[in-house]
C-alpha positions as CSV (number, residue, x, y, z in Angstrom):
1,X,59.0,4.2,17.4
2,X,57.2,5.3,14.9
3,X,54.6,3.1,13.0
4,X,56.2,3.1,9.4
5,X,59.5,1.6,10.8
6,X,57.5,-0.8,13.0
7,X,56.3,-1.9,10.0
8,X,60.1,-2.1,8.2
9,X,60.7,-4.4,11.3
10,X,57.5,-6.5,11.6
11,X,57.4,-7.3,7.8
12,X,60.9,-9.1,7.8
13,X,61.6,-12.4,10.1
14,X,65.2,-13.8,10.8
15,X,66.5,-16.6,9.4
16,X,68.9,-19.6,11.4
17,X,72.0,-17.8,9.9
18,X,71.3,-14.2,11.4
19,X,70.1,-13.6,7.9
20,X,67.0,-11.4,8.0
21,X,64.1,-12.8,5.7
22,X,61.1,-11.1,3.6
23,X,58.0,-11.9,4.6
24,X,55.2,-13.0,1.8
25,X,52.1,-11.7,3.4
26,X,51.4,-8.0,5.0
27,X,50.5,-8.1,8.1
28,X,47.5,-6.5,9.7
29,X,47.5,-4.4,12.5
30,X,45.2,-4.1,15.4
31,X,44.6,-1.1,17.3
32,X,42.8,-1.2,20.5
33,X,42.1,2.5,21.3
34,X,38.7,2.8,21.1
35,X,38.7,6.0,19.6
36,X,40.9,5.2,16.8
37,X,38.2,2.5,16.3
38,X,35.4,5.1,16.5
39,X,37.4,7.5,14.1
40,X,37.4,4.7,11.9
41,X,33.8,3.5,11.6
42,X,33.3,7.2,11.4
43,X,35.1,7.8,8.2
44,X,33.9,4.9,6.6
45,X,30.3,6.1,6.9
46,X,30.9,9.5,6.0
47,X,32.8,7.9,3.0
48,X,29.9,5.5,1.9
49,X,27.2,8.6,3.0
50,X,27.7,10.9,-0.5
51,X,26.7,7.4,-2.6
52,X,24.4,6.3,-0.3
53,X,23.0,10.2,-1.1
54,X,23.3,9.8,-4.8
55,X,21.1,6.7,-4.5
56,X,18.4,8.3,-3.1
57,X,18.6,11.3,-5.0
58,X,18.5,8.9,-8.4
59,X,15.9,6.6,-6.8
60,X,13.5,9.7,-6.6
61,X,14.8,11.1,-10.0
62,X,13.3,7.7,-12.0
63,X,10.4,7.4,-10.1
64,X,7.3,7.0,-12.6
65,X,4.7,5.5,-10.8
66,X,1.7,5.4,-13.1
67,X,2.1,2.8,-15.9
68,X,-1.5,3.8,-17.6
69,X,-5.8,3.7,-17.4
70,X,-8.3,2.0,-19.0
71,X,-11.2,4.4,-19.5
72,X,-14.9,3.3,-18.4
73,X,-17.4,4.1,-15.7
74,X,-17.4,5.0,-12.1
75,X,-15.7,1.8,-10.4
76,X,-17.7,0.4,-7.7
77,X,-15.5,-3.1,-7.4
78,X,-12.4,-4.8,-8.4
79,X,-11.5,-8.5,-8.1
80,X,-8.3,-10.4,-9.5
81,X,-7.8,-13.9,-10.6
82,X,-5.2,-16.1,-10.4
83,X,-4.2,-16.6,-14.3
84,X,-3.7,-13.1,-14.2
85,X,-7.1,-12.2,-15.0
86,X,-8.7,-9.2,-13.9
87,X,-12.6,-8.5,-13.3
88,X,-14.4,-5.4,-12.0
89,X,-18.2,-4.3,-11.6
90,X,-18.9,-0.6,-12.6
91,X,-21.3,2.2,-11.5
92,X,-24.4,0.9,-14.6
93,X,-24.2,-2.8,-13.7
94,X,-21.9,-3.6,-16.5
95,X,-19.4,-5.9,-16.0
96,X,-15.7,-5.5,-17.4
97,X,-12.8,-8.3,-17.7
98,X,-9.2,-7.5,-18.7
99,X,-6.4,-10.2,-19.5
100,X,-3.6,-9.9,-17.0
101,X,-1.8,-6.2,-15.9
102,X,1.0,-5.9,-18.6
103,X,-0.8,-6.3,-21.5
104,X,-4.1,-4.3,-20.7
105,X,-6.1,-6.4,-23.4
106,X,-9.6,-5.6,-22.7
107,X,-11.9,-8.8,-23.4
108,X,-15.7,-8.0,-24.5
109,X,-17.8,-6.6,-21.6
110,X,-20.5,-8.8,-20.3
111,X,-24.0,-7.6,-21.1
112,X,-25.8,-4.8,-17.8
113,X,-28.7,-5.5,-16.0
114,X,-31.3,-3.0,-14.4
115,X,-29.4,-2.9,-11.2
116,X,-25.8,-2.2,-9.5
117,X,-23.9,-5.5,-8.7
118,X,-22.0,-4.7,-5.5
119,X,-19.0,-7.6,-5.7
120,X,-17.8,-10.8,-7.5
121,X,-15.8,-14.1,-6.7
122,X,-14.1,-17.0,-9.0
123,X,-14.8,-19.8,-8.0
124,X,-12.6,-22.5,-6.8
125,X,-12.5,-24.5,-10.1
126,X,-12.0,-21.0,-12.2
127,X,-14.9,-22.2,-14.5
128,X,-17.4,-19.5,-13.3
129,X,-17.6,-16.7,-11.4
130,X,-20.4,-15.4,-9.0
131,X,-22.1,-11.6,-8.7
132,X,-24.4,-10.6,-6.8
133,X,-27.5,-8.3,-7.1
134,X,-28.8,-6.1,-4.7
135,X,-32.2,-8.0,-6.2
136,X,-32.1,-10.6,-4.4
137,X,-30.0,-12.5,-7.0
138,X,-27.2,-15.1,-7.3
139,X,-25.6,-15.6,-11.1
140,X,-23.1,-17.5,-12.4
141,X,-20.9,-16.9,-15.4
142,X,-18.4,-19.0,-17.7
143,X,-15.1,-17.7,-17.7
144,X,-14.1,-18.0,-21.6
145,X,-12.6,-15.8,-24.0
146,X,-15.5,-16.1,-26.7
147,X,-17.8,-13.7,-26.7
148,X,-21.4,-15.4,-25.6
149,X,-20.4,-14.9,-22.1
150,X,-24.3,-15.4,-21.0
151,X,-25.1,-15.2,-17.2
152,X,-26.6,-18.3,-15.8
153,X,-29.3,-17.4,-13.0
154,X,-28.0,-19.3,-10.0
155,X,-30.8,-18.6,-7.1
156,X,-33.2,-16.0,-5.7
157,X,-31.8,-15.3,-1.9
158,X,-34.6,-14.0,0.9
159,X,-32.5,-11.6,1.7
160,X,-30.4,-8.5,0.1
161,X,-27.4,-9.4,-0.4
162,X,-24.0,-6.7,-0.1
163,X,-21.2,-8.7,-0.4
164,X,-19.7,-12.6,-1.2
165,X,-16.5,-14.5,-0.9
166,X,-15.5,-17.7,-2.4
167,X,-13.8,-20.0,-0.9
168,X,-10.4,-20.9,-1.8
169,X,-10.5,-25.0,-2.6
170,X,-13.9,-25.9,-2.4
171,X,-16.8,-25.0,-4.4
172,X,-18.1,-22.7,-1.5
173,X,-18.8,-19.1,-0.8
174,X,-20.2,-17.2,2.0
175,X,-22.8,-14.4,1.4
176,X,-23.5,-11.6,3.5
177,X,-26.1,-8.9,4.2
178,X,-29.3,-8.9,6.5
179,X,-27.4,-13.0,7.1
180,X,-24.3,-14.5,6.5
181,X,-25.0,-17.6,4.7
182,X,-22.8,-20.4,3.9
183,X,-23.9,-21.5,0.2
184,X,-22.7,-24.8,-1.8
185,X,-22.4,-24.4,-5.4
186,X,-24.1,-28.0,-6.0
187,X,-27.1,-27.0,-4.2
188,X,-29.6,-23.8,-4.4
189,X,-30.4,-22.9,-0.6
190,X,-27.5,-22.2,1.8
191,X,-26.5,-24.9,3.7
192,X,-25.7,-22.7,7.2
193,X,-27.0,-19.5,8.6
194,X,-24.9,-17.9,10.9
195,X,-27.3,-15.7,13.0
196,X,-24.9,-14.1,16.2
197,X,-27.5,-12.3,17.3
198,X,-28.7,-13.3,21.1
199,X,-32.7,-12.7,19.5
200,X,-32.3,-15.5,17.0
201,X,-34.0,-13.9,14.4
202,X,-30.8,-12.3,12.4
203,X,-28.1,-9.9,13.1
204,X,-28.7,-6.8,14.2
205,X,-27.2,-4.9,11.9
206,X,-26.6,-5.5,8.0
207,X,-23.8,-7.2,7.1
208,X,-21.1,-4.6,5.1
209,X,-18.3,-6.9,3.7
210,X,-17.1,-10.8,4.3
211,X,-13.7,-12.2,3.6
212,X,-12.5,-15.9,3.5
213,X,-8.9,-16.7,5.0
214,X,-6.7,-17.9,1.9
215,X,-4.4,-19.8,4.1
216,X,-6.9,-20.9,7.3
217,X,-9.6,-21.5,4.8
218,X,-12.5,-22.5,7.2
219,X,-12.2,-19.2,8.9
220,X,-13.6,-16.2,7.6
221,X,-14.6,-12.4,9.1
222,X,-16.9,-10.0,8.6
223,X,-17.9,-6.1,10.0
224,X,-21.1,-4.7,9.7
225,X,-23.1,-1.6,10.1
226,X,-23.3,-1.7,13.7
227,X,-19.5,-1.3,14.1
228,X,-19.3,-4.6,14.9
229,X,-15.8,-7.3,13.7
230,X,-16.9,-10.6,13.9
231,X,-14.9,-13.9,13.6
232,X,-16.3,-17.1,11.9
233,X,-15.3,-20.8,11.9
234,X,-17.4,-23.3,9.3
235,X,-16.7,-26.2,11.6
236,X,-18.3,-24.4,13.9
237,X,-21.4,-22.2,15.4
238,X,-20.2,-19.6,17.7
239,X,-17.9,-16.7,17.1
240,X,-16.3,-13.7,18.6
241,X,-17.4,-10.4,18.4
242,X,-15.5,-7.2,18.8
243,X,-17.0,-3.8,19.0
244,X,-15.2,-0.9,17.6
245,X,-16.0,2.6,18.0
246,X,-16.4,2.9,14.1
247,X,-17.3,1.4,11.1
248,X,-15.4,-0.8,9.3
249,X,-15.3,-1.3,5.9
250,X,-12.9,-3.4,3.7
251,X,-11.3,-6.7,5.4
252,X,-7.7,-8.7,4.1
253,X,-6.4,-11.3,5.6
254,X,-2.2,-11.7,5.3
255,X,-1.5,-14.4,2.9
256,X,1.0,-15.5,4.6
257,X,0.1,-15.3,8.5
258,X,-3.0,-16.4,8.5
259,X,-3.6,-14.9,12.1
260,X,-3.1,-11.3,10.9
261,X,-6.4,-9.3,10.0
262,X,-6.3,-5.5,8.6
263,X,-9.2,-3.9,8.7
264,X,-10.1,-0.3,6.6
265,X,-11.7,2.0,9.1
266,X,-13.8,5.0,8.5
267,X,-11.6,7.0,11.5
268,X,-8.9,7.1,8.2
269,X,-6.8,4.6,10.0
270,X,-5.6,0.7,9.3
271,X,-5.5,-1.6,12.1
272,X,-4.2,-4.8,12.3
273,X,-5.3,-7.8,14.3
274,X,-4.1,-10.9,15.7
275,X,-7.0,-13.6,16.1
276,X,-5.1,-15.5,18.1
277,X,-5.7,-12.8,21.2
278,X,-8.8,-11.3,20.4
279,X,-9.8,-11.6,23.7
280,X,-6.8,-9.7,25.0
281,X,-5.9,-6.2,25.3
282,X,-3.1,-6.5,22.9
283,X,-5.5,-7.5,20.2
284,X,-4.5,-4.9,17.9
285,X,-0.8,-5.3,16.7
286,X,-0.2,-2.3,14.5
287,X,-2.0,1.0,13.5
288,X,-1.2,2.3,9.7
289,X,-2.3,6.0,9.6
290,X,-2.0,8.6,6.9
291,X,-4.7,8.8,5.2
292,X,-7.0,12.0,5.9
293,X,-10.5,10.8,5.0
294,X,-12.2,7.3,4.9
295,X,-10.3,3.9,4.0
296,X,-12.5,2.1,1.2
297,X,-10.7,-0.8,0.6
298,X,-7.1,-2.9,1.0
299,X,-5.9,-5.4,-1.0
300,X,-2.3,-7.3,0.3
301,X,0.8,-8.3,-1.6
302,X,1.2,-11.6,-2.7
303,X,4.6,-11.9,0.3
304,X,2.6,-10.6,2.9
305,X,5.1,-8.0,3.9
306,X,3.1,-5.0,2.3
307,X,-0.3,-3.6,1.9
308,X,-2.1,-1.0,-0.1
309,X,-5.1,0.9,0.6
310,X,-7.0,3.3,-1.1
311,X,-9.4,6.1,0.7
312,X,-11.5,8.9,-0.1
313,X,-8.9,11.8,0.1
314,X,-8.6,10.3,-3.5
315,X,-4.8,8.7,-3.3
316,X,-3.7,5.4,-2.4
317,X,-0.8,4.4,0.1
318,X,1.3,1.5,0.4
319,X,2.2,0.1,3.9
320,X,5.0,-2.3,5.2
321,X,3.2,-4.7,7.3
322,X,5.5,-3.5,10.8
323,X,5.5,0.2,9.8
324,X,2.8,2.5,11.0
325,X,3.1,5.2,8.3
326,X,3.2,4.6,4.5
327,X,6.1,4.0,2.4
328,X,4.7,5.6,-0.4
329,X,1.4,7.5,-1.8
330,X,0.1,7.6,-5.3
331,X,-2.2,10.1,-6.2
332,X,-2.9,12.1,-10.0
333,X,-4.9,15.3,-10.6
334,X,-8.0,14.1,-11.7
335,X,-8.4,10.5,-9.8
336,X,-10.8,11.0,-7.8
337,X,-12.4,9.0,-4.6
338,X,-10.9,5.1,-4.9
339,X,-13.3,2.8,-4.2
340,X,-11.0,-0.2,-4.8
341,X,-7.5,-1.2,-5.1
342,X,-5.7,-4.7,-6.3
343,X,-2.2,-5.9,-5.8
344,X,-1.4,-7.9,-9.0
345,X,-0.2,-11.4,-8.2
346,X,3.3,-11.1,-10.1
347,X,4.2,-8.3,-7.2
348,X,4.8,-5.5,-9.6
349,X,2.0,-3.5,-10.3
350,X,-1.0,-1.9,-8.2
351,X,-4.4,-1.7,-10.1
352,X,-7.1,1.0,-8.7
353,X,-10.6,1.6,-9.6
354,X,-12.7,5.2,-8.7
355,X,-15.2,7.0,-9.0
356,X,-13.7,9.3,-12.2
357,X,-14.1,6.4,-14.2
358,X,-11.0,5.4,-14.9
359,X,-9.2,2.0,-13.9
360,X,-5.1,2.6,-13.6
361,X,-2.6,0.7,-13.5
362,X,0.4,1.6,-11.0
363,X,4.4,0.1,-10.2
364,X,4.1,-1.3,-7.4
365,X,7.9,0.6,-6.4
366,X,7.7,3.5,-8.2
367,X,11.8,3.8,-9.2
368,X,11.6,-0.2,-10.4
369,X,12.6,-0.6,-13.4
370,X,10.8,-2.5,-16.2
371,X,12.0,-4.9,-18.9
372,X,15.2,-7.0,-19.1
373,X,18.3,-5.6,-17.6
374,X,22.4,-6.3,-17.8
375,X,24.2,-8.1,-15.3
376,X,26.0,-5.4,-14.4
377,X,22.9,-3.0,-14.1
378,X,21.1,-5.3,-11.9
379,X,24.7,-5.7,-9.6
380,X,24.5,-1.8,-9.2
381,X,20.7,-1.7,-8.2
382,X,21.6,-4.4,-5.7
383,X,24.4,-2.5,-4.4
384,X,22.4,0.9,-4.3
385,X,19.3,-1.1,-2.4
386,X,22.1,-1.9,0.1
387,X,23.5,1.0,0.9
388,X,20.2,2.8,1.1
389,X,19.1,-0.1,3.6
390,X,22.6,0.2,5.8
391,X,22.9,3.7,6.0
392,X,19.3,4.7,5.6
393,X,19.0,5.7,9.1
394,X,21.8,9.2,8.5
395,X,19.2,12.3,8.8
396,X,20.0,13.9,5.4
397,X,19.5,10.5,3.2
398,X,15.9,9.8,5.7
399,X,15.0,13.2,4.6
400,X,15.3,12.8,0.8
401,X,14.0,9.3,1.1
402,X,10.8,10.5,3.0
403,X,10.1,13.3,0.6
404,X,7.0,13.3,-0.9
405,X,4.8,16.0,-2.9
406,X,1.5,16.2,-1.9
407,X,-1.7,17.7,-3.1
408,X,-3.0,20.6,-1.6
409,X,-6.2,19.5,0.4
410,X,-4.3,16.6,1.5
411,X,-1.7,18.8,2.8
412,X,-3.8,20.7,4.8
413,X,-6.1,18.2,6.2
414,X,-2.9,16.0,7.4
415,X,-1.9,19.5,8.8
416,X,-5.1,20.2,10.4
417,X,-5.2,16.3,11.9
418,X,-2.1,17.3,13.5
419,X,-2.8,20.3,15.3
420,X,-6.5,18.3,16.2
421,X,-4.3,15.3,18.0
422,X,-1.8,17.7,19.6
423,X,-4.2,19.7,21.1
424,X,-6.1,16.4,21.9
425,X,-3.1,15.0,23.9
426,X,-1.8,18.6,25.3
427,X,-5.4,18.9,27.4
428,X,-5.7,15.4,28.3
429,X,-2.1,16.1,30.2
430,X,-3.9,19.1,31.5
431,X,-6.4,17.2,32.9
432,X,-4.8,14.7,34.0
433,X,-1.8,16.7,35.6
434,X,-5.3,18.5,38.0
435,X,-6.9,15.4,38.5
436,X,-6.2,12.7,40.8
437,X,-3.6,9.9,39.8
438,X,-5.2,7.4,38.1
439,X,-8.3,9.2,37.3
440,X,-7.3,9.6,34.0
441,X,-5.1,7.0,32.4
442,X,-3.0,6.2,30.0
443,X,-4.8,4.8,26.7
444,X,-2.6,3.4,23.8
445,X,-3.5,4.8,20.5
446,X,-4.1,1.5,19.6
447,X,-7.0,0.3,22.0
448,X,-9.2,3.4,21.6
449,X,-11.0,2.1,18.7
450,X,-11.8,-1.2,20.4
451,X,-14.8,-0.9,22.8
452,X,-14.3,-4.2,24.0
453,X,-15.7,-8.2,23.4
454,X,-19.1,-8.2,23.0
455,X,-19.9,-12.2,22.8
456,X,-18.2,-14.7,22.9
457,X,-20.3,-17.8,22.4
């Protein structure tokens, strides 16, 4: 029979007379061939595949990334605050403070000194915030909008100091260098040294950076010169040490898994961490590569699902926390190295600061739009986002979405990299086809950087 007079049939029921009735609802069919069910799903892809194309294709045409720059000196260090505030240090000791991201109001510059200050914290209260000197020098300074912003000296430390962070509810920071001291802003001598060493008479390297946990606030990490990641507790004396095979320079901890560390490495890679097993093998949860020269610095989003870092092959990427290559890379024709990079707290913009002295503003999603928008134009950006995330995975939409211009010398280097690692991993299976089984084994991309626990006190 054939399916349109099944239908005359099925849509009509018979009454107690004989009388044949209408029915008021259509009845749906099932069919249980499974390839008229495949033919199906089929079509309905390749029907929602064109749109999900002209999404992509319109996502890429509105992209404008860079919002603007505020012009200056080389940046050595930027530092947000959370009424929207934003403070930075620059290359002649001079520092700058600007009034939010949107409205790029520039509030008077507080008056140099003879010497380079190398980083700055709020503090807790946001009445003041702390810089340090590499002479030996704490100061503290009012945060108000008049213009006799006058530093107040705070305390002459024994030591050079390199870094400081505040912590996030008491009046307390940690500063670090030759030691990693534990300060109290009540008092002017540190309250606790935290020496690791086995001698007892310091570390035995210089300190390079120290970050405080925003959520887990009595723990805080560090990394030093000697390649060395190092875990800290204030309740506490010991810690736990892990050696990596190279330097690490900027630390973020996810604000909102407080067990997740990323660390900025010279080898041009991210790694994350999970403290919870750092004396495991599985320490490491998650390598973010792309860059092709040194990571400087990191800076989270306030939802702790991304991350952006910028490096010395002068662009900056953005990472999803689970994805080990970048979703997106900024980069202009004149920035040049970035030395340090912000994530604004609103979740919309991207401030970083370099060496061509220039501080700029970026969209945190490139194709977002800005400003108020209709009902109905926010219902069609909702329904694009979908269809882009449902049928994201088709080859030729992955293919437009993953296009990306580079610049020429990062082009090459990444190319270069490529044919480095490929010819790294074709003559280990050389050598390891010619050698006796399990002479050479199998080492996850994600433990050779780790060297291994050195204490664990």
């Amino acid at each position: 029979m054939h399916l349109a007079d099944a239908d005359k049939i099925e849509g009509k029921k018979s009454g107690p007379a004989g009388l044949v009735l209408p029915n008021v609802g259509h009845k749906a069919h099932m069919y249980f061939n499974p390839e008229f069910i495949h033919f199906l799903v089929v079509t309905t892809s390749h029907k929602n595949q064109k749109p999900t194309l002209n999404a992509v294709e319109l996502q890429g045409f509105l992209k404008s990334l860079f919002v603007s720059s505020a012009k200056g000196h080389a940046i050595i260090y930027l530092f947000k605050h959370e009424k929207g505030r934003f403070l930075g240090t620059i290359q002649d000791a001079e520092i700058f403070l600007c009034e939010g991201a949107a409205s790029h109001r520039r509030l008077p510059s507080l008056p140099p000194h003879t010497e380079t200050r190398s980083t700055i914290k709020v503090s807790a209260d946001r009445f003041y915030f702390v810089t340090v000197r590499f002479l030996k020098t704490l100061f503290k300074w009012p945060l108000q909008k008049s213009s006799n912003l006058d530093a107040v000296p705070y305390c002459l430390v024994s030591t050079i100091v390199t870094g400081i962070s505040h912590h996030r509810h008491k009046n307390e920071f940690i500063t670090c260098g030759e030691r990693v001291l534990l300060w109290d802003s009540s008092t002017k001598s540190p309250r606790f040294s935290y020496d690791w060493n086995t001698s007892g008479d310091g570390n035995e390297a210089s300190v390079a950076c120290v970050k405080f946990n925003p959520v887990e606030t009595n723990l805080f990490a560090s990394s030093d010169y000697a390649n060395n990641l190092v875990l800290y507790d204030t309740r506490a004396k010991e810690v736990i040490k892990v050696k990596l095979t190279t330097r690490i320079n900027a630390l973020a901890w996810n604000p909102m898994e407080a067990f997740i560390l990323t660390a900025a490495s010279e080898d041009y890679n991210l790694y994350s961490f999970d403290i919870r097993r750092m004396d495991k093998n599985n320490r490491v949860i998650n390598m973010h590569s792309g860059h092709t020269a040194a990571v400087m610095d990191l800076d989270y989003s306030p939802t702790g699902k991304e991350f952006c870092a910028g490096s010395y092959d002068k662009s900056i990427r953005i990472f999803r926390v689970e994805d080990g290559k970048s979703r997106d890379i900024y980069h202009t024709k004149r920035m040049f190295k970035v030395s340090s990079v912000l994530w604004s707290a609103d979740n919309k913009y991207i401030l970083s600061g370099s060496s061509d002295h220039n501080v700029r503003l970026w969209k945190a999603r490139a194709s977002e739009k800005m400003g108020k928008m209709k009902e109905r134009e926010k219902a069609s950006i909702n329904y694009s986002e979908e269809l882009k995330r449902k049928y994201g995975h088709f080859p030729e939409v992955r293919r437009i979405a993953r296009n990306r211009h580079l610049p020429k010398h990062i082009y090459h280097s990444a190319k270069e990299h490529r044919i480095i690692k490929d010819s790294q991993s074709r003559k280990e299976g050389n050598r390891r086809a010619h050698s006796k089984k399990g002479a050479v084994p199998f080492v996850a991309a994600r433990k050779k950087p780790i060297v291994g626990l050195e204490d664990h006190q």
